[in-house]
C-alpha positions as CSV (number, residue, x, y, z in Angstrom):
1,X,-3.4,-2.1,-38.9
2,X,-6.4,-2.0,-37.1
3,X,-5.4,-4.7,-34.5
4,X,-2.1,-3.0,-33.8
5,X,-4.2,0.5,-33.0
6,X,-6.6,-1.7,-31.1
7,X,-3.4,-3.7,-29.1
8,X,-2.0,0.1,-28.5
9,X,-4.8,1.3,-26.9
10,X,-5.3,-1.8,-24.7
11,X,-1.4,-1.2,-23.9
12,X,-2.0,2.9,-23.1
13,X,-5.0,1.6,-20.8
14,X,-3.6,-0.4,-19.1
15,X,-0.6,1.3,-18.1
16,X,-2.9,4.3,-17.2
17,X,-4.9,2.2,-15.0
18,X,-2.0,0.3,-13.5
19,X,-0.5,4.1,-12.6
20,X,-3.5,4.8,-10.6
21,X,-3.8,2.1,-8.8
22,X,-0.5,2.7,-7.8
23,X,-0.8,5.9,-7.0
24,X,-3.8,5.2,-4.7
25,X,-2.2,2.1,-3.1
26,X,0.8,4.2,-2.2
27,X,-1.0,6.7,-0.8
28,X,-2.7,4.1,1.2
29,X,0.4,2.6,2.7
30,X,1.4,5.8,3.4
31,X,-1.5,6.4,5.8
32,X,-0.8,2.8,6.9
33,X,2.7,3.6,7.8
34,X,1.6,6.5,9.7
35,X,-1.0,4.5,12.0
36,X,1.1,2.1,12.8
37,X,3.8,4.5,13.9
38,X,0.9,6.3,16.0
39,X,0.0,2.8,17.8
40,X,3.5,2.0,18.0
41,X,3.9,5.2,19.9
42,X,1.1,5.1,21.9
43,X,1.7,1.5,23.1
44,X,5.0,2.3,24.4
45,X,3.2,5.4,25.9
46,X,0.6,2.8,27.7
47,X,1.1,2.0,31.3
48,X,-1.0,-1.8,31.2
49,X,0.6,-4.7,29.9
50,X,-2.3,-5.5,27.9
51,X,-3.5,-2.1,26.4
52,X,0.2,-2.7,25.2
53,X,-0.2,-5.8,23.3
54,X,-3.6,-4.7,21.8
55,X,-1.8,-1.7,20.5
56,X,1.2,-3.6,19.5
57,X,-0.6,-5.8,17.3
58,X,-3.0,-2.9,15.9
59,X,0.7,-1.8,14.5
60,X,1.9,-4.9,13.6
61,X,-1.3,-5.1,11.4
62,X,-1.0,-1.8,9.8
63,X,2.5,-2.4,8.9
64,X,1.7,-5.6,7.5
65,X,-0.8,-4.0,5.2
66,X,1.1,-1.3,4.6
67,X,4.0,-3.9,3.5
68,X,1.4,-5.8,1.0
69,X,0.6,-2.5,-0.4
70,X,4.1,-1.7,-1.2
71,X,4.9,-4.9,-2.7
72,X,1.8,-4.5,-5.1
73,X,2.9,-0.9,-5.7
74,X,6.5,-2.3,-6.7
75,X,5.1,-4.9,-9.4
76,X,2.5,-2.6,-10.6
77,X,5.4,-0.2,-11.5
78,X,7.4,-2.9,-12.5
79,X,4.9,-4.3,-15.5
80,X,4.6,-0.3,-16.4
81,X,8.4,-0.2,-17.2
């Protein structure tokens, strides 16, 4: 009986933990999400060609984290169900 009590409490930790790292990656691609909207913005905004490109990737970058982020968000959430 004991090993089933210690199993349930690894189980209850782990979906805790899983939940906040959730939580904290979402709100990271969140903020992600919104910078590259920003550079996206601002490089359509730009008047040189390559002050474009340097913003263009900056957004490309942030969306491509942002992207990872979700993913891990999505399995994390996933294992919890």
């Amino acid at each position: 009986m004991a090993k089933n009590d210690h199993k349930d409490r690894l189980k209850l930790e782990t979906t805790e933990t899983n939940g906040k790292i959730a939580e904290a990656s979402e709100k990271l691609a969140i903020r992600f999400r919104a910078k590259s909207q920003k550079a996206d913005e601002k490089a359509q905004a730009a008047g040189k060609k390559g002050k474009q490109e340097v913003l263009r990737r900056r957004s490309e970058l942030f969306g491509q984290a942002a992207k990872e982020l979700e993913d891990k968000v999505a399995k994390l959430r996933k294992t919890a169900a």
